[in-house]
Structure formats: structure tokens, C-alpha cells
C-alpha positions in Angstrom: 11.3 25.4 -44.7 10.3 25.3 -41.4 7.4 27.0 -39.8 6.4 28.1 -35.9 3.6 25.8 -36.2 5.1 22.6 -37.3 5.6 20.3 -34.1 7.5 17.4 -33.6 6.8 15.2 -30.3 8.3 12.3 -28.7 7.6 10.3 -25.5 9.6 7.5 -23.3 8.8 6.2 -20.0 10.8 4.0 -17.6 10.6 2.0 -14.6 12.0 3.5 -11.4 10.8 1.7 -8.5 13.0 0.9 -5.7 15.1 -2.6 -5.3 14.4 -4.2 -1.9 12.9 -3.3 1.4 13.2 1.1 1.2 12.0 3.7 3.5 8.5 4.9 2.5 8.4 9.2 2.5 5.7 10.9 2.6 4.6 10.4 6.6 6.5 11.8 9.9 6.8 8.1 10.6 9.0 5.3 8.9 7.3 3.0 6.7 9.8 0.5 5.2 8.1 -1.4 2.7 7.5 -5.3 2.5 7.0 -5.4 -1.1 6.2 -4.3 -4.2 2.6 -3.2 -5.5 2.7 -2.2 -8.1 5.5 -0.2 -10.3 6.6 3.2 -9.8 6.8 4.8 -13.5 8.2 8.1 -15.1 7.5 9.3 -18.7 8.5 11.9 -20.7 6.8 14.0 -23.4 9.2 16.4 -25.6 7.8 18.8 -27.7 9.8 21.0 -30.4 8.6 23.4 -32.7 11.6 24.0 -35.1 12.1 27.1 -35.8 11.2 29.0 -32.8 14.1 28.4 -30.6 14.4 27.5 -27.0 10.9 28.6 -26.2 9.7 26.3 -28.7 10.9 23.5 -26.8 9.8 21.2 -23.8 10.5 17.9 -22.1 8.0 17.2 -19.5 8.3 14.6 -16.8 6.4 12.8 -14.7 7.0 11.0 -11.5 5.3 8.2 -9.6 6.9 9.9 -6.1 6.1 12.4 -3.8 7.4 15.3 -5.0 10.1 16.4 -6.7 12.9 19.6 -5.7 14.9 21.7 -7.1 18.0 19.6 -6.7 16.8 16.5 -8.2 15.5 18.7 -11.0 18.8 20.8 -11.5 20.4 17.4 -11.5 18.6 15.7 -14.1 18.9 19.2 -16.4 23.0 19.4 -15.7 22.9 15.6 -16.9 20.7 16.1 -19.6 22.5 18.9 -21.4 25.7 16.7 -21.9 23.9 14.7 -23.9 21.2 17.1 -26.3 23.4 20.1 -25.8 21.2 21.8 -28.4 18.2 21.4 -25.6 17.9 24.7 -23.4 17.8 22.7 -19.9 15.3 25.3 -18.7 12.7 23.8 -20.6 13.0 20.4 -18.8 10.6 20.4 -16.2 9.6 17.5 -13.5 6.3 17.2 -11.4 4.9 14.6 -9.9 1.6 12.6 -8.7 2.2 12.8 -4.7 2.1 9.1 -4.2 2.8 8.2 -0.5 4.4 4.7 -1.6 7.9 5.4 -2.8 10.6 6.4 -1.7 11.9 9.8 -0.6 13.2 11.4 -4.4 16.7 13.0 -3.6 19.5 13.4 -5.9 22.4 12.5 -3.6 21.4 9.4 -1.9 21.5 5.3 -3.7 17.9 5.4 -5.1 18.7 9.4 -5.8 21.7 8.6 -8.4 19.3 5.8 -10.0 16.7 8.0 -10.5 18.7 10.8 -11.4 20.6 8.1 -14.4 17.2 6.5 -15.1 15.1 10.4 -16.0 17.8 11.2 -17.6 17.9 8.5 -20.0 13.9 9.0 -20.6 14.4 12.5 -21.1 17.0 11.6 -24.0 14.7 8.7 -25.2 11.9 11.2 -25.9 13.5 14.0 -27.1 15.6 11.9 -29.5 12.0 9.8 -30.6 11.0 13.3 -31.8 8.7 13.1 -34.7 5.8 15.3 -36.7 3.0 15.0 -34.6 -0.3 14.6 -36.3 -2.2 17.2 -34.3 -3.6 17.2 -30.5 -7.3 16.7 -29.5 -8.1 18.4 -26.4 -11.3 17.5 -23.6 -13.3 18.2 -20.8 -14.6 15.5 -18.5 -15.7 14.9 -15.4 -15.1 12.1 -12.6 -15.8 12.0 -8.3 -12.2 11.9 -7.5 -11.0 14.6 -5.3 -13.0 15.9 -2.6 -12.2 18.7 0.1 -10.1 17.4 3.1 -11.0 20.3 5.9 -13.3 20.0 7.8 -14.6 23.2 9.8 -16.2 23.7 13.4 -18.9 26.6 14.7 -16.0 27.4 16.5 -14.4 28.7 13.4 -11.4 26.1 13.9 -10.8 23.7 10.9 -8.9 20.0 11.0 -7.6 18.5 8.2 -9.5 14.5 8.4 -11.8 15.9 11.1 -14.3 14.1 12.5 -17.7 14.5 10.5 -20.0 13.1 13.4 -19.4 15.8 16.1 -22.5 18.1 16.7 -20.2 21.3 16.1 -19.8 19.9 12.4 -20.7 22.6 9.7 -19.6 22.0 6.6 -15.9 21.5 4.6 -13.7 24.7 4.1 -13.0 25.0 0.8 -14.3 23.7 -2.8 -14.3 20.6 -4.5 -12.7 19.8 -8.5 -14.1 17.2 -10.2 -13.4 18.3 -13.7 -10.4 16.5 -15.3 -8.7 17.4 -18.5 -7.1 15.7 -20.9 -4.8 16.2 -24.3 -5.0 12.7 -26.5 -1.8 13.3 -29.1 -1.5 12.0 -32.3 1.7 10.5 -33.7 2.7 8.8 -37.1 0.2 7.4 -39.0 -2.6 9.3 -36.8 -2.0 6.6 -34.3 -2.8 7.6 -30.3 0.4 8.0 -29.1 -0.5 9.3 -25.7 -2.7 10.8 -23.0 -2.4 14.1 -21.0 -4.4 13.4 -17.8 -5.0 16.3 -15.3 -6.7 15.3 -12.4 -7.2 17.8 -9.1 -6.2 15.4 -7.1 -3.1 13.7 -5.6 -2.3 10.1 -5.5 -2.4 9.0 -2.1 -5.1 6.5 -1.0 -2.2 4.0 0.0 -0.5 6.7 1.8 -0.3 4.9 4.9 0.5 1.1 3.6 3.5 -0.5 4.1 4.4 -1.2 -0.1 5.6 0.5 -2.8 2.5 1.5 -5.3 1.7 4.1 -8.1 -1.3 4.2 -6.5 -4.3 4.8 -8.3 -2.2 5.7 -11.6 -1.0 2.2 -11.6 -5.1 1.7 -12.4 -5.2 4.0 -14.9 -1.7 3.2 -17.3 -3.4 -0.8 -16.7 -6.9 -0.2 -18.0 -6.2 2.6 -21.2 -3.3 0.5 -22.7 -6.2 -2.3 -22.6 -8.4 0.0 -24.2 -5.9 1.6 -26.6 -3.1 0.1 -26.8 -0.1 -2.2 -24.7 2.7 0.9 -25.9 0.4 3.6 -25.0 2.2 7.1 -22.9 0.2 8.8 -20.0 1.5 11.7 -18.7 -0.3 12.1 -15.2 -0.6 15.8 -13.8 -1.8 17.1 -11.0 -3.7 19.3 -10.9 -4.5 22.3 -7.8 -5.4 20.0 -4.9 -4.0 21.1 -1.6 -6.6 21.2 0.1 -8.4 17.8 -1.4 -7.9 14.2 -1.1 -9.4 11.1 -2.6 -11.8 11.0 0.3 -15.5 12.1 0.7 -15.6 12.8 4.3 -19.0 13.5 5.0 -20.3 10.3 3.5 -17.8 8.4 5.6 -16.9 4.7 4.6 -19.6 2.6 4.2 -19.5 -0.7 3.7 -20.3 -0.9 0.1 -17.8 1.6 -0.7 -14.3 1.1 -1.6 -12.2 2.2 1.5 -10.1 5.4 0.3 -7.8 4.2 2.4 -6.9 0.8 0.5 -5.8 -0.7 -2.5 -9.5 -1.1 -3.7 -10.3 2.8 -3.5 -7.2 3.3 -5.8 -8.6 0.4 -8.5 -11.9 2.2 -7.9 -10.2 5.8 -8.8 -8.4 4.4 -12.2 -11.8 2.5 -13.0 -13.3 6.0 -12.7 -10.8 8.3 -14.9 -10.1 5.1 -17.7 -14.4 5.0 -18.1 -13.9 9.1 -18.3 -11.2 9.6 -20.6 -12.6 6.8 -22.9 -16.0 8.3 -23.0 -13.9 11.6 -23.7 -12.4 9.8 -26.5 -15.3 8.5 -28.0 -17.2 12.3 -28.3 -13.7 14.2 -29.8 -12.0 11.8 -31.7 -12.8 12.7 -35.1 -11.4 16.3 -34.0 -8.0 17.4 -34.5 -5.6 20.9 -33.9 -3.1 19.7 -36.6 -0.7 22.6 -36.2 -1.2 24.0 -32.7 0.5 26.9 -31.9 3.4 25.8 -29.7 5.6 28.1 -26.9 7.4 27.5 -23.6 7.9 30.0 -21.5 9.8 30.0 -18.0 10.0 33.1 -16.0 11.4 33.3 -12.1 9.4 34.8 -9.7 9.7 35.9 -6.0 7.0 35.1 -3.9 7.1 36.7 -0.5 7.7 34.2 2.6 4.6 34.0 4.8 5.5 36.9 8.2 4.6 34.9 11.3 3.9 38.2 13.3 5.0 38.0 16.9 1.6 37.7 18.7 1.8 34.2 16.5 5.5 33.8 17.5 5.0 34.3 21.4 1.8 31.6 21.2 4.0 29.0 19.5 6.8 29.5 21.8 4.7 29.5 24.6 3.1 26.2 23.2 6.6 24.8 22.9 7.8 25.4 26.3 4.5 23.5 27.8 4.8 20.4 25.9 8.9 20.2 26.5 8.6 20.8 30.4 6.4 17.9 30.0 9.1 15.7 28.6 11.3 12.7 30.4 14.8 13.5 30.8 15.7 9.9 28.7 14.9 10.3 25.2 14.3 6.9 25.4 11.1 6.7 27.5 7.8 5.7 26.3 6.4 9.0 27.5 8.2 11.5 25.0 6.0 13.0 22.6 7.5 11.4 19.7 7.1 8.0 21.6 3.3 8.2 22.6 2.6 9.6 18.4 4.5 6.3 17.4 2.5 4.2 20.1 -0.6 5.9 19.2 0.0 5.0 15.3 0.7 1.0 16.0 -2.8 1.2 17.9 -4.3 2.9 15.5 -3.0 0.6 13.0 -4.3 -2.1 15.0 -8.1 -0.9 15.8 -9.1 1.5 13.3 -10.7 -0.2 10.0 -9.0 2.9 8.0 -6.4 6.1 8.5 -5.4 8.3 9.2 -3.4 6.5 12.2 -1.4 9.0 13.3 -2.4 12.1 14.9 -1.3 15.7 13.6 -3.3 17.0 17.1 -1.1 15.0 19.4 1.6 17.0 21.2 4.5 15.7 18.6 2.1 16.8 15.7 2.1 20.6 17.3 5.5 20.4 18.3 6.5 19.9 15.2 4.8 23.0 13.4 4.6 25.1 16.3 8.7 24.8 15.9 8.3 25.4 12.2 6.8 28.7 12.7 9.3 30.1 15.4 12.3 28.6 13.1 10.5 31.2 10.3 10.1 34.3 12.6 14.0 33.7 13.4 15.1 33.7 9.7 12.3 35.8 7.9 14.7 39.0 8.8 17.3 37.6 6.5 15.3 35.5 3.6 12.1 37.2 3.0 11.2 36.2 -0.7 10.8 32.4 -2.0 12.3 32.0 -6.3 10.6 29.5 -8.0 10.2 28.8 -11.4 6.7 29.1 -13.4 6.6 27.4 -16.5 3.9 28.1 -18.7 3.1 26.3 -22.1 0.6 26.7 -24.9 -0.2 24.0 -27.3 -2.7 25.2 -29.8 -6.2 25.9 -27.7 -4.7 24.7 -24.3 -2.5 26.0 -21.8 0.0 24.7 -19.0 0.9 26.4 -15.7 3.2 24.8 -13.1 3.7 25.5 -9.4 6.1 23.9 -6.8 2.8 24.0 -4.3 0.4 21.9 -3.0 -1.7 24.8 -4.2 -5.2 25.1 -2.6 -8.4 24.8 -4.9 -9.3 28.5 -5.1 -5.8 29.6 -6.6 -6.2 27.3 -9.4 -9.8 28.2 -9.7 -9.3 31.9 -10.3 -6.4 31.3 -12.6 -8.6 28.7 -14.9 -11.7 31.3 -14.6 -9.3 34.4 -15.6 -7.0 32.7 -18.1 -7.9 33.1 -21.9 -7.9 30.1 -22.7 -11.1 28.3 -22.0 -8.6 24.9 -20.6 -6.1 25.6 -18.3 -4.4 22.7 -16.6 -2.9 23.9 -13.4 0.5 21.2 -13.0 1.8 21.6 -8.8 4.5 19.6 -7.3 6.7 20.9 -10.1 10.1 21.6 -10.1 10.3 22.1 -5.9 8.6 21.2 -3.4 7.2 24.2 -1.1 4.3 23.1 0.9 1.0 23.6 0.8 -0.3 27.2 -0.3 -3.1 27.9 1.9 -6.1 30.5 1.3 -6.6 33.3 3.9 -9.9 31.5 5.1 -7.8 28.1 5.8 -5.5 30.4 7.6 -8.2 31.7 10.0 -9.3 28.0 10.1 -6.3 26.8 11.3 -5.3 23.0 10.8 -2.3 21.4 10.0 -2.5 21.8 6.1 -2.7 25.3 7.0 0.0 25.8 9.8 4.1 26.9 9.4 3.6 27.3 5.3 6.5 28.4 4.0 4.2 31.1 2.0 0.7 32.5 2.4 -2.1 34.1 0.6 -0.2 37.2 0.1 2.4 35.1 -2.1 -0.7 33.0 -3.4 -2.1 36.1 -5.0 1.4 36.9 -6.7 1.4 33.7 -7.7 -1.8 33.6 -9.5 -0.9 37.3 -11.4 2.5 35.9 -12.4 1.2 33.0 -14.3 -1.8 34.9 -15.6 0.5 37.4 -16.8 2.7 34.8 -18.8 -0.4 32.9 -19.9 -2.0 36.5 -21.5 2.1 36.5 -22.8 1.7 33.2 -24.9 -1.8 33.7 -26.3 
């Protein structure tokens, strides 16, 4: 007879990188790639606690992409169900590690349909490798990955990549994570089956190369299956990191430093979380939660759209009308803005020993949000709330909470310090992609991570009572 605290688990992964020269996503400007880096992976973790239904179940995927929306999801979860039409689709959810180096992650384009074919057949592979799991040992560590990206004036202004060397310089915006959880998981025979890695901070130090990469992940899945084992799963996460990067600002780029912005700063990240996770290993491993409580919840929530008053309205239009009387007639000349941001990133390219090459300052950059935000004073009338989906799961001392954000440090930070349970892994990028979630201080800062958001603080704050509230639900 079953019980509520038996768990089966199963895991897959596949290979979905891109055949031949593709468009790179993640930039305003095309990058097509040359070649190949290194392998773009997915890999799924299902979970099942028979006996307690659809909210004791879960397939969990993770992507080697940008992001992933709600239609690629929906997608994968319509395909899915045809197959393990015992398996509530809800309970399928994708996130992913906010590489810069793949392609853009659609459902209804060529690479789309592969991806689409290929998750679903990992999704089936795990669920179907289902078997008792031999207990979960959860850690703490900690690792210099992630450090804050905004950089604030004594003007009160704030850039995202500002310059550090300016005299008005005071100090970054916003906090710093370097805590990184994990979940090792046992499978027959008491064998390591797999690693949960939750790291506060996304994968992008080859966001602005021309190749397809994992990016520092790549390092990671390399150096633990050399320490563990050749069929070993990692399921990367994300953790809340809007408002970081893999980049320590202040100490600039010195020459005996791995640049952050090449392929050496991503070996030097993977070398960093593979020594932490094995030192991890090496304190908890004779510890075990053999029958973890196990529970999936899902709940949609409304988050209110961010109002873009009319005072902010009338400055954006105004800024928009100055930069278009500025522009030639011909599309086609040099001197549009798009053309001079374009110029200005070949330069860049060029001259500059690392990025970010193009300019989020220069008239296209404002342009472009300035637009944003009088596209969202015209339609707030009519759509006013944003649904998404939070998923939150427990597995015996540890929770899970998802977001479709890139979700600024303090959010996560006041959910981990008021959640009951003493590790709470915050997962963004899930399920849908809706910007960055910015605090009200990076509002009054200004910046482009902080500019045309789709929602503000006012949505943040729901946010964070929503998933506390389902987190106090499962404990």
C-alpha cells in the first residue's frame, strides 16, 4: 500500500542545440553564429508521490536558452499529455538559465517544432524512468558568481554597466547573492543520480559572442560528471538575479582576471560552483531525507501591470518626437538611429577589449523603451492585470518557488527570509517570460533594466505574498 511519502523520481536530458549557422536572441542586434561552442542541453526531473494525486506530481525542465513563454510551454504540456495522459500537464513546468548563445525559443518557428519534439520526448523519458528514490540531501554553499549590475550616480540616476571610474560614482544599487543551493538525489542502489544547482545568477558571460554556448553550465555538467560520474543529471536553476550579472564592476577587468565577458570567465564560473558543490558533497553526504514530504502546487495569480502615469507618458512622447524629427527621410541612411547603434556596436566590437558593445543610452536604445512605455499607457485602460502561473514545490526540508521574472534580488530575498522553510530556492524565467521586475529604488534610479517593465513594485509585492502564501500552504 502506498503512502504520501513514498517518492519515485526519474531524470532524462537531451541535446537541443541548433543545426547550422542560427540567429543568436538575446541582444536588439543580430548575432548569427559561426559555430558551435559548446552544446545546448535540456533535462528533466519528474517526481511522483503515488498516492497523492496530481499535486503529488512534477516534471521539471530545464533549458540552455534564454527564456522560455507561455506558448512553448503550453506546447510541450498539450504534447505531453498524449502520451502520459495520467500526468496533470499543469505540473510540467520549464525555466531556463538565460544564456545569450542560442537561439530565440519559439514554438512555431523550425528550431521551435524541434525543441518543442525534442522536450517532449525528455519529459516522457523521465517520467517513464520513474523509480523509488533513495532519499534527497539538501545544502548550502557559497561561490563569487553574481554580482549587482547597477551602478548609481550622486545624481540619484542609475545605469545598468555604468561606468565605475567617473567622480559622481557612489556605490551599486541593489544587493549581491552569493549563496547557492543545491539538492544531491539519490537513486537505486543509493547511487548519485543527480544535482539540483540554484545559482542567483544568469548565464550570460558570452552574451555578446558570435557562437552557440551553454555558457558557464557547459563548465559545470563537464567537471561534476568528472567528479561523479559520465551519466550524472544537473538541473540548473536560476535563481532571483535581475538585477545581477556575472560581473564585479567595481573591480573592473584586470589583467589577471578571467574577462566576464569571454569564454574563460564562463570556465572560471563552472570551476567555481563544481569546487562548491563538491566540497558541499563532501560535508552532507552521509545525510539523507529518505521519505521527504512531497507536494506540487500551482495557483494563477494576477499581478497588476505597472501604470505609467501621464507626467511619465508626456516625457516619453516628448522624447520620442526629438529623436524622430532628428531622423533622415531614407530608412536607409547611415544617420538613423538604428544605423549609428549598429555602427557604434562594430566599433565597439572592434576597440573595446570587452562589452557591452552596444549602447542602451544611444538614441535607438531610448527610443526603444521610451516607445514601450507610451505603447503601455495606450493599452493599460483595457489590460490592467498580468496571469501567470506560480508553482510552488516542497520536497522534504526544501522548497521551490517559480516566477516568469527576471526578478530583482530583494524580492527573492524577502521571500527566502520570510518562508518557513530555512532553503528556499527562488526558480525565474519559468513558464513566461515578463521582464525584469524592478524594486521601487531601481525605479527612482532609472536605467534600462528598470525602464517600460511590464510590472512594477506594486505587482512585485503581490508577487512575493502569493508565493509565501502557497509556501505556508505546503508546509
Amino acid at each position: 500500500m502506498s503512502t504520501i511519502n513514498e517518492l519515485y523520481m526519474g531524470w532524462a536530458s537531451s541535446d537541443i542545440t541548433p543545426e547550422g549557422p542560427v540567429s543568436l536572441f538575446g541582444q536588439y542586434y543580430e548575432r548569427i553564429s559561426t559555430h558551435v561552442q559548446s552544446a545546448l542541453t535540456a533535462t528533466a526531473w519528474a517526481l511522483e508521490a503515488p498516492g497523492a494525486g496530481h499535486d503529488g506530481q512534477a516534471i521539471l525542465i530545464s533549458l540552455d536558452l534564454l527564456w522560455c513563454t507561455t506558448a512553448l510551454q503550453e506546447a510541450v504540456r498539450a504534447s505531453v499529455s498524449k502520451q502520459l495522459p495520467d500526468f496533470d500537464p499543469r505540473k510540467l513546468l520549464i525555466f531556463a538559465t538565460h544564456t545569450h548563445s542560442g537561439p530565440e525559443p519559439r514554438a512555431d518557428d523550425e528550431y521551435g517544432r524541434f525543441l518543442v519534439a525534442r522536450l517532449t520526448e525528455t519529459a516522457v523519458a523521465a517520467w517513464q524512468r520513474r523509480s523509488p528514490s533513495h532519499g534527497v540531501t539538501p545544502a548550502t554553499t557559497y561561490a563569487p558568481i553574481g554580482h549587482n549590475r547597477r551602478v548609481q550616480y550622486a545624481d540619484g540616476t542609475t545605469e545598468m554597466y555604468g561606468a565605475v571610474d567617473r567622480e559622481d560614482f557612489i556605490g551599486l544599487e541593489g544587493p549581491e547573492d552569493a549563496s547557492m543551493d543545491l539538492l544531491f538525489c539519490w537513486g537505486p542502489n543509493n547511487q548519485l543520480e543527480g544535482i539540483v544547482i540554484n545559482v542567483p545568477c544568469p548565464a550570460q558571460v558570452t552574451e555578446a559572442k558570435y557562437y552557440v554556448s551553454a555558457d558557464y553550465w557547459n563548465e559545470v555538467r563537464r567537471r561534476l560528471r568528472e567528479r561523479f560520474s559520465p551519466d550524472l543529471f544537473i538541473l540548473a536553476q536560476c535563481g532571483a538575479a535581475g538585477d545581477i550579472s556575472p560581473r564585479d564592476l567595481p573591480r573592473g577587468y584586470s589583467t589577471e582576471a578571467p574577462n566576464m565577458w569571454e569564454w574563460e570567465g564562463a570556465a572560471e564560473i563552472g570551476r567555481r560552483i563544481e569546487r562548491a558543490v563538491s566540497d558541499a558533497y563532501d560535508q552532507v553526504r552521509d545525510t539523507r531525507e529518505r521519505h521527504p514530504v512531497f507536494r506540487h502546487l500551482v495557483e494563477d495569480v494576477d499581478l497588476p501591470l505597472r501604470n505609467v502615469t501621464h507626467e511619465a507618458y508626456e516625457q516619453a512622447r516628448r522624447i520620442v518626437e526629438e529623436i524622430r524629427s532628428r531622423e533622415p527621410a531614407d530608412p536607409a541612411s547611415p544617420q538613423t538611429a538604428w544605423n549609428r547603434f549598429l555602427a557604434e556596436i562594430k566599433a565597439n566590437e572592434k576597440t573595446k577589449s570587452h562589452g557591452p558593445w552596444d549602447n542602451k543610452k544611444s538614441d535607438y536604445g531610448v527610443l526603444r523603451k521610451m516607445e514601450l512605455e507610451m505603447e503601455q499607457y495606450d493599452s493599460h485602460p483595457k489590460k490592467q492585470y498580468y496571469r501567470t502561473e506560480i508553482h510552488v514545490v516542497r520536497l522534504g526540508s526544501v522548497v521551490f518557488a517559480s516566477n516568469p521574472f527576471e526578478l530583482f534580488v530583494d524580492y527573492g530575498l524577502i521571500i527566502k527570509g520570510r518562508s518557513v522553510f530555512n532553503r528556499t530556492l527562488l526558480i525565474q524565467l519559468s513558464g513566461d517570460y515578463a521582464d525584469y521586475l524592478p524594486t521601487p529604488r531601481a525605479l527612482a534610479g532609472g536605467g534600462y533594466s528598470a525602464m517600460a517593465t511590464a510590472v512594477g513594485p506594486e505587482g512585485g509585492y503581490l508577487l512575493v505574498e502569493k508565493t509565501l502564501a502557497l509556501i505556508n500552504e505546503v508546509n
